[in-house]
N, C-alpha and C positions, 0 to 999 in steps of 0.2 A: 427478497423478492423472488419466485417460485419461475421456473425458467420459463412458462404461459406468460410468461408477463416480460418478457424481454426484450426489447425493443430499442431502435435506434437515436438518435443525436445529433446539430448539427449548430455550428458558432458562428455569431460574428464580430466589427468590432464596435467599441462604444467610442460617441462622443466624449464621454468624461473624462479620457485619457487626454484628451487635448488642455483640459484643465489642469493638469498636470506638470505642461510644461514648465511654468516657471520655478518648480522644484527639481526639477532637472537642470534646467539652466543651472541653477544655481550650488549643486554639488560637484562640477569641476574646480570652481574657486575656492568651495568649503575645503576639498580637500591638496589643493594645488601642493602643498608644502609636501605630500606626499609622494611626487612625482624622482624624490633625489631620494628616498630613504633606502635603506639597506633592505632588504628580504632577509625576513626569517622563514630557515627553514625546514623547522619544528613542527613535529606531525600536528595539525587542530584538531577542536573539535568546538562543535556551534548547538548542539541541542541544548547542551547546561542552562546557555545562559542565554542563546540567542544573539551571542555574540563569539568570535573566534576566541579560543582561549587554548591552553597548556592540555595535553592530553592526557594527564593526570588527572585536571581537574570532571574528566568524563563524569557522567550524572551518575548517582548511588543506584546500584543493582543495572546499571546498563550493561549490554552487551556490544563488544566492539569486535567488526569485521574489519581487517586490514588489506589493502591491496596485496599484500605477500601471502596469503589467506587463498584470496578469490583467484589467483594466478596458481596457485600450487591443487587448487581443488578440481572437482572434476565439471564444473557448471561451465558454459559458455553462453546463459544470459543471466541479467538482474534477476529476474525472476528463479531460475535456480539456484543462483547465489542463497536468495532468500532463505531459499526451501532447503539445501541439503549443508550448508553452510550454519545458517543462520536458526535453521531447527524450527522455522513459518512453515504452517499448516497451508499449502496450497488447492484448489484443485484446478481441474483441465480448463483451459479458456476457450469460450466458446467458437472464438471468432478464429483461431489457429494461429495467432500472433501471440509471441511468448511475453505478453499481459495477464499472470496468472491471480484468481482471485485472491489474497489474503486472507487468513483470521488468524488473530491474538485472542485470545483469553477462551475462546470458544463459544462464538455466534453465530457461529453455523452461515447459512445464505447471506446474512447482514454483517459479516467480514469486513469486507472492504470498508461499507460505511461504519467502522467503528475503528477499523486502524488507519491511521493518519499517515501518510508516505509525503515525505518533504527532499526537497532539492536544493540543499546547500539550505537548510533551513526555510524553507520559504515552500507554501504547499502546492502539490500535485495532485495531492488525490481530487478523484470529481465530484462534485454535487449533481451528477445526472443519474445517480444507481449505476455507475462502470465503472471497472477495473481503474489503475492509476497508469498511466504510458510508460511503466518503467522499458519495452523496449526500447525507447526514445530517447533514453538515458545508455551512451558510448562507457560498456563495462571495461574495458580499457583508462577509461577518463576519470575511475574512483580512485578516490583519496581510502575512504572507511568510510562504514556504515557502523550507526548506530542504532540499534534497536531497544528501546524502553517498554518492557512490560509494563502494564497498567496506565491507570488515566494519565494524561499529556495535556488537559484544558489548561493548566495555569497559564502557560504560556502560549498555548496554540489554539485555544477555540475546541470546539464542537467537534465530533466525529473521532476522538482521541482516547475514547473509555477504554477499547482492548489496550492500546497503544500506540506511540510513536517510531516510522521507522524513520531515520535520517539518511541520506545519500550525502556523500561531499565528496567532491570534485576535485581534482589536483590544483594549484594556481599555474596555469601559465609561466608565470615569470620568474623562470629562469633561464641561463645563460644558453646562447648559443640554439642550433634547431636541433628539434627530435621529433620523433615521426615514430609510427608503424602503418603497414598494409597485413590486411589479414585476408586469407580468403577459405571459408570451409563448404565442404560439400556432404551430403549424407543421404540417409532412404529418406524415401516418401518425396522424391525431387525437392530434397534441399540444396539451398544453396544460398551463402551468405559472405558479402564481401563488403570490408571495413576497412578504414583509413585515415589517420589522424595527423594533423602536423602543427606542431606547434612552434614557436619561432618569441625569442624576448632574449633582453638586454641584462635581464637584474633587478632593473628597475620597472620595466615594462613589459606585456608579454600577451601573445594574442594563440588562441590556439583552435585550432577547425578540427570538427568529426563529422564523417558521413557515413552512412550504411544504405547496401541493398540486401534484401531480407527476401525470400520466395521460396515457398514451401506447398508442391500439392498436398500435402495431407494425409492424413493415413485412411481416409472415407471417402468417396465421393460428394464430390461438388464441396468439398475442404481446402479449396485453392487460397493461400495467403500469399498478398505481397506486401513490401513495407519498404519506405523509403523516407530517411530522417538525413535530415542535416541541426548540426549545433555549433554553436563556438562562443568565445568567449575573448573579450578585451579588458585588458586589467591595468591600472598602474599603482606603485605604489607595491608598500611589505607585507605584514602581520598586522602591525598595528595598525596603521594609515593605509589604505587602500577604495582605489574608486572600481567597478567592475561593470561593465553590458555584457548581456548572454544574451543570447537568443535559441530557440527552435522549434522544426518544422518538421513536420510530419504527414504522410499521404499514405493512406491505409486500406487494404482494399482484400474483403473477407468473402469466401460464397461461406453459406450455412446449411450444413447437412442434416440439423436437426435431432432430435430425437428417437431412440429405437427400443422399441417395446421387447418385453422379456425373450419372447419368440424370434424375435429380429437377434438379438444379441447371439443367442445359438445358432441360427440357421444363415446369417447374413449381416456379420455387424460392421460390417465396409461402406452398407450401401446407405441411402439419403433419403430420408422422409420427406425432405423440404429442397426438390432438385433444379430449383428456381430461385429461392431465396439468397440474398447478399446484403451485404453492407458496407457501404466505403463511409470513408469519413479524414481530414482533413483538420489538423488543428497548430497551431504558433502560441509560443511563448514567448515574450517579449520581458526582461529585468535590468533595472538598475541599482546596481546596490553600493552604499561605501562606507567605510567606518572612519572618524576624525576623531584621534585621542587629544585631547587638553587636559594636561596634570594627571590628576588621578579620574577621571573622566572619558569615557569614549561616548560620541555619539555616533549613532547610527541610521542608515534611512535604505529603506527599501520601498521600492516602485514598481509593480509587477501590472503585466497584462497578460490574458488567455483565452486565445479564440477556438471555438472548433464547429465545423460544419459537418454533419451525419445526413446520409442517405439510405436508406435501406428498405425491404423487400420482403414482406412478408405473406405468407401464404398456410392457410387449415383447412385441411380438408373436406368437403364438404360445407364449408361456412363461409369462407372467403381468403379476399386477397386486402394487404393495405400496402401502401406505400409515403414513409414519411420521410418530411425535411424537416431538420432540427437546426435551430443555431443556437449556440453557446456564448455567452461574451462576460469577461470577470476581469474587473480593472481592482488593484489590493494597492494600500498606502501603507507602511507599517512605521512611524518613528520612532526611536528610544535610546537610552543610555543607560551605561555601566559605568558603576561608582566606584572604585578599589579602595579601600581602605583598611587600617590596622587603627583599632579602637580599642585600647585595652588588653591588650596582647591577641587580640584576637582577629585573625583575618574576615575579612569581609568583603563582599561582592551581591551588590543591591541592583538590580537590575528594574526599571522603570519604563515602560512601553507602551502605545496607542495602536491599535487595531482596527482600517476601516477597510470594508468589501462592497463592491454591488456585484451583483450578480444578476445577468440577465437570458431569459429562454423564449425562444417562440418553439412550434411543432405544428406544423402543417400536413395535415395526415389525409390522404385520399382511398377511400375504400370500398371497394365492391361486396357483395350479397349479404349476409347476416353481419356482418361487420361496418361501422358506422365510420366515416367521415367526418374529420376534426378540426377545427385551430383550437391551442393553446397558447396564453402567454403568460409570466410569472415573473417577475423577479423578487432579490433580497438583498437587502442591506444591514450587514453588521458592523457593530460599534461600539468598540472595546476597550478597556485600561486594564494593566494588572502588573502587578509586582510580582518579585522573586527575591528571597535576600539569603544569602549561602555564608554560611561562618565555620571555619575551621579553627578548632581550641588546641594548645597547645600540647591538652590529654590525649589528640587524635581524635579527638570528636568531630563528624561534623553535621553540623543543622542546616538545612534546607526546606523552607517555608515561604508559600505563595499565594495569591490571591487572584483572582479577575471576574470583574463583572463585565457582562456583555448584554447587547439590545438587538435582538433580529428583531424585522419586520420583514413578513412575507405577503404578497402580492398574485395571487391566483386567479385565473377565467379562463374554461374551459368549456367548447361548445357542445360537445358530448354528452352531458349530462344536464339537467334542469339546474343544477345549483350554480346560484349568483356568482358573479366576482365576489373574491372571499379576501378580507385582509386580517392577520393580526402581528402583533407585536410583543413580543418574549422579553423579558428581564430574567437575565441569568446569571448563577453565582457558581464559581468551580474554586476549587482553595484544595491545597495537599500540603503535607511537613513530613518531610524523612529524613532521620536521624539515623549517621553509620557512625559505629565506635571500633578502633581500632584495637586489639586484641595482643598483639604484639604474635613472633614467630612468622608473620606473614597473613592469620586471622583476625575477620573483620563480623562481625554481625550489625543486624538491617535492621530498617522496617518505615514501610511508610506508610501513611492514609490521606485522603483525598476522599474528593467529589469532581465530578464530570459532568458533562448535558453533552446532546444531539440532536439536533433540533430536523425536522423531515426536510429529505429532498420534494423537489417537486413531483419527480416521479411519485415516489411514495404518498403525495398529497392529493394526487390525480384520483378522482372516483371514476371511476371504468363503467362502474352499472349501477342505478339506482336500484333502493331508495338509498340516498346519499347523508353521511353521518354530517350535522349541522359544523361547521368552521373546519379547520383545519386541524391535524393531530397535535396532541400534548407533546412538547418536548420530552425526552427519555431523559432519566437523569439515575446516576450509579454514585454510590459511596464504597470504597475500596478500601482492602486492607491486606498490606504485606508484612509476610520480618521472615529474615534469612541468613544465613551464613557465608561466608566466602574465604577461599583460603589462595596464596599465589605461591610458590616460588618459582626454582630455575626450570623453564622449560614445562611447569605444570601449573593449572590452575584451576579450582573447584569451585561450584557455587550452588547450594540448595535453596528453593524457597518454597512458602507457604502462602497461599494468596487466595483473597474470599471478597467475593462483589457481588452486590443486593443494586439490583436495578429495577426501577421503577417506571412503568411506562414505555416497556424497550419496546421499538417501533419495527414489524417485520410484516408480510406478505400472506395476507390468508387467501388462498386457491379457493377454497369454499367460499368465500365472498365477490370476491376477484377484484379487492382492493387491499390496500394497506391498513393496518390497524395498530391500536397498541396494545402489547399485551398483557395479560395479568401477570404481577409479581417476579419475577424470576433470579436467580443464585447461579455464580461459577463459584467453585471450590477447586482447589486440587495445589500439586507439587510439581515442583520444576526443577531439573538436574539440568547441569551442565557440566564439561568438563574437558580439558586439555592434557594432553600426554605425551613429554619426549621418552621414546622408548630406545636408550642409546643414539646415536648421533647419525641415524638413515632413518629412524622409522617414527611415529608419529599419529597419535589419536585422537578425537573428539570426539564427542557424544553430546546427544542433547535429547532427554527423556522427561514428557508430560503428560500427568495424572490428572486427567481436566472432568468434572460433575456438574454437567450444566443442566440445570432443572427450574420447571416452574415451581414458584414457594406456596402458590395457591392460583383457587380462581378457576374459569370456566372459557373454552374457547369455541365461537358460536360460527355456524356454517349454515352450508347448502347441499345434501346428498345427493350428487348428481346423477346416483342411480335408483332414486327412488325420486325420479321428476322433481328434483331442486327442491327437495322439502328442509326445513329448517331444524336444525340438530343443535343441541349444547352439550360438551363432551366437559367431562372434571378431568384436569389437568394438573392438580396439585401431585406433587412430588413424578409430574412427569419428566423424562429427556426431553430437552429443545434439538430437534435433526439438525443433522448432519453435525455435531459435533462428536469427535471421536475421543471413545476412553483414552485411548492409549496412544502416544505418540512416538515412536524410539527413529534417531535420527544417528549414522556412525560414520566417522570420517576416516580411513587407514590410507597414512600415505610413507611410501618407500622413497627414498634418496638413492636409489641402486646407484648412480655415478654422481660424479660431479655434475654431467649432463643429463641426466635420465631420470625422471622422477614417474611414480608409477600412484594415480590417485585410485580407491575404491569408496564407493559408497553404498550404504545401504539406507533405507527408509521402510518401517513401518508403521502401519497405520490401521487401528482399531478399529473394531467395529461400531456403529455407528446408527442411527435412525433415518430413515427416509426424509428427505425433504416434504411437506405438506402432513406428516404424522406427528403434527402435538401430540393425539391422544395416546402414542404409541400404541394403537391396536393392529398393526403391522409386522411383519419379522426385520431383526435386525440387517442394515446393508452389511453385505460380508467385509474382513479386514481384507488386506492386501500387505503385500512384501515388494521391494523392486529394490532391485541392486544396478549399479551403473560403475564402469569400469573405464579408464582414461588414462594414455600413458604419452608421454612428450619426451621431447627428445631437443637438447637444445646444440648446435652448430653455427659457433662464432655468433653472427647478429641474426640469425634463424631458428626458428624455433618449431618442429614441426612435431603434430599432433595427432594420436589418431584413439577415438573412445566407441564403446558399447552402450545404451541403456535400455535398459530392461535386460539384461543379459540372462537372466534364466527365460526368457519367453513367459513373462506370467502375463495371464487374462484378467484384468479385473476393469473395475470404472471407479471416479473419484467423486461423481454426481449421480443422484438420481432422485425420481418426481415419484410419489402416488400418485391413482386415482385419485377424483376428486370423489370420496366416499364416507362415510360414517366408520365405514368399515373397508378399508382398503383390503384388495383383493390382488393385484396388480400391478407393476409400476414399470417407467421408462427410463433409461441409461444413457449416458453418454460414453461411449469404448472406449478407453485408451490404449494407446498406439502398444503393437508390440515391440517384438526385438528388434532396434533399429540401430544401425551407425553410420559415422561421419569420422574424417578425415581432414585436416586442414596443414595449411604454411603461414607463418608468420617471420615478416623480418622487420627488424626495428632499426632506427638509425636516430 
């Protein structure tokens, strides 16, 4: 979706959750027997199977971030975890709240909705065309992250084709209290102050996080605030455990808009849009538990998610709008995990039921050339699917899955002539990856699969007739990996090959000033990664992707805005789809100078790239960029104090930018990113 099309959100909650109760009730009893059991406390991980398990058994060709990781690096939120860490293609978030967009596999503007970002398993990403609230998520409060290149539908649904990123949470329950306060300050009037305390028995364990978050900005009228609280009640170990979480969040953004090429030279501080904002307001609410019997666990998750959007928009010489959005998603998820050894062979059969609604209004008020709205929408998904994971005694292992799913989606919007629209999808996603072990420490891959994505309602909104009859085709991709991996002490390597033909992928055409689907399109490319102890102080990563994302054929059909909206078909076969980047090089160097002192460096590059709104690529390329970020800490007794650079050479560049809306682009607008900036912080833990 092209940044003319960006716009606000706002939730609320559902009756349906009340029907809920009596599966709630009902899981304190299910798991009561868990209230005396021991704690283990053994790192997990939950994306394999959907269920906590041995962190061996992590999923083939995953990438795993550890909390020892995102402490010794130099990020201080989720979102740069992501990025210099974890080697995710970011760019700048509009709203100044370190919510940075996403993309896996290389889908340029349609990132986000193609990488899946989950919370202890259980999703965050939004179905409104926004970012996912990883600042909402207490970086502190991570266990590991795991990140899965490529489709994730087996298990998780829709929106999963680039990939899965997984977030997990520490449990509470352990012995005795522990805590930290943090407080950092930096340019641009930052300031950010965090605090955790957690408090359990062994068997029980409850733990609180809250943050305030305020940042003017590096632009005018870029004023961010943020204010989240979370926590979490647990009882029970590894295996038997019952948990509530909650959290809440209060968001409040001005928006300085966009700045034309001439602006970026002469003035790239100042604010095209010095009135525009966006606040917004949203809660999560979960229950989750697992109950093992024999070789059996089941499991039951209960989620709810509210969010309320206000915001403010204004174009010059055209008008002004002003919308209310509400948001509201109540999720069921039951299933169990079978363990067994059947013929010398392990096994773990994983079995699961998936149901969602989802509900939107958008009330939209608007003055001059700009038209005044209600919208209402919802969706209901309805799912089963398998996973059955076998390790052979040769060190093979097979992992093979299936799921079938049923949206139906619900549209009326007063904007446009076309009717309330409904339909309902029948979809089918299945993967098998097979890793064999090598011996020495190597391993070779390879997996294949199928995905779907079915449109947001944003994306299903026609903005201006004449309006295309029903609603968009679902997107749906067939994938293909195989690669290499090798570990030992203190080092570990992993190459892959990977190639996805997507069909119907769903993005933003500017010339039309609706959503559409597109013709054909192909990612190809290679993925390095890699680990290095250099003697016992020093310390490297890296993470390098060769990404070719093009359309496979086909024609994509417009409006030239500079020749009075005349109608244009441009051929796009073997064209770049924008904004994704050839080249990606990601480098981590970090020093142990003392016991206390560790010294983190990073660097990120980032290829050159196509404009947003230039399928036909008749455009010049957007320039790469370099940015290096420096961070050194300093640790005394239970304190820990901090002090980094980023952007440390002063580099100019932007990580977004629009065409004309033109046959022949001539022009385009930017969004600056911030220059050399730093921050300072203290940390003490107890």
């Amino acid at each position: 979706m092209s940044i003319s099309h960006f716009r606000p959100v706002v939730l609320r909650g559902s009756p349906r959750l009340f029907c809920l109760k009596p599966l709630a009730a009902a899981l304190p009893l299910l798991y009561a027997s868990s209230l005396c059991a021991e704690p283990s406390l053994a790192p997990v991980v939950v994306t394999a199977t959907r269920f906590q398990s041995e962190a061996a058994s992590h999923p083939i060709a995953a990438q795993v971030i550890t909390a020892e990781d995102i402490r010794n690096s130099s990020a201080t939120t989720v979102s740069e975890v992501l990025n210099k860490v974890g080697g995710v293609h970011t760019r700048i978030s509009f709203t100044g709240v370190p919510d940075a967009p996403l993309d896996l596999r290389g889908f340029g503007m349609t990132g986000d909705q193609n990488t899946l970002v989950l919370l202890n398993g259980q999703r965050i990403s939004e179905n409104e065309g926004t970012p996912a609230r990883l600042s909402a998520i207490p970086i502190d409060s991570i266990e590991r992250i795991e990140i899965l290149r490529g489709a994730g539908a087996v298990l998780y649904g829709g929106g999963a084709t680039g990939g899965t990123i997984n977030i997990i949470t520490r449990s509470p329950v352990t012995q005795g209290v522990s805590g930290n306060v943090l407080a950092l300050a930096g340019s641009y009037g930052l300031r950010d102050a965090r605090g955790s305390v957690q408090v359990g028995s062994g068997t029980w364990g409850v733990r609180l996080n809250a943050q305030h978050y305020e940042k003017d900005g590096y632009r005018a009228n870029n004023r961010a605030e943020l204010d989240t609280v979370s926590g979490e009640l647990r009882f029970g170990g590894q295996d038997e455990f019952i948990s509530f979480n909650f959290s809440a969040d209060d968001q409040k953004s001005r928006l300085p808009g966009i700045r034309t090429e001439a602006q970026l030279a002469s003035n790239p501080r100042g604010a095209t849009t010095p009135d525009d904002f966006m606040n917004s307001d949203s809660r999560i609410y979960s229950l989750r538990g697992e109950k093992r019997i024999g070789d059996v666990t089941l499991a039951l998750d209960i989620g709810h998610r509210e969010k309320d959007r206000r915001s403010f928009g204004s174009i010059a010489g055209v008008g002004t709008s002003l919308a209310d959005t509400d948001v509201d998603v109540t999720t069921v998820s039951p299933r169990l995990l079978w363990k067994s050894r059947l013929a010398g062979v392990d096994n773990r059969l994983t079995v699961g039921v998936d149901w969602s609604d989802w509900s939107y209004t958008n009330r939209t008020v608007a003055t001059g050339w700009l038209s005044s709205q209600n919208e209402v929408g919802n969706q209901e998904n309805r799912a089963i699917y398998f996973r059955d994971e076998m390790l052979f005694a040769t060190g093979t292992r097979l992992s093979l899955g299936a799921r079938r799913e049923i949206v139906e989606q619900d549209d009326a919007d007063s904007i446009t002539p076309r009717p309330r629209t409904s339909v309902k999808h029948r979809l089918l996603a299945h993967e098998l990856s097979l890793q064999q072990e090598l011996g020495a420490g190597y391993s070779a891959y390879g997996r294949v699969g199928k995905s779907f994505r079915v449109a947001t309602i944003d994306e299903n909104r026609c903005q201006f007739a004449p309006c295309a009859p029903g609603l968009l085709k679902p997107q749906r991709s067939s994938d293909r990996e195989i690669g290499m991996q090798w570990s030992g002490k203190g080092t570990s390597l992993r190459a892959g090959l990977f190639d996805m033909d997507i069909k119907d992928e769903i993005h933003y055409n500017a010339y039309s000033g609706n959503n559409s689907n597109l013709s054909p399109t192909r990612r190809r490319g290679l993925a390095l990664e890699g680990k290095l102890a250099i003697g016992k102080s020093v310390d490297l990563a890296a993470h390098y992707t060769r990404t070719q994302s093009r359309f496979r054929s086909g024609t994509f059909t417009g409006f030239d805005g500079d020749l009075g909206f005349a109608p244009f078909n441009a051929n796009v076969a073997g064209k770049d789809v924008p904004l994704v980047p050839k080249d990606r090089l990601g480098l981590n160097l970090g020093w142990q100078a003392t016991a206390a002192t560790r010294l983190a460096f990073n660097v990120t590059y980032v290829g050159s790239q196509r404009y947003d709104n230039d399928q036909a690529n008749r455009f010049r390329r957007m320039p790469g960029y370099t940015v290096s970020d420096l961070k050194i800490s300093h640790d005394i007794g239970a304190w820990r104090l901090a002090a980094g650079v980023n952007n440390l050479f002063d580099k100019t560049y932007y990580s977004y930018a629009v065409t004309n809306v033109s046959a022949t682009p001539s022009r385009f607008n930017a969004y600056p990113e911030e220059r050399r900036n730093g921050y300072v912080s203290a940390e003490y833990r107890f």
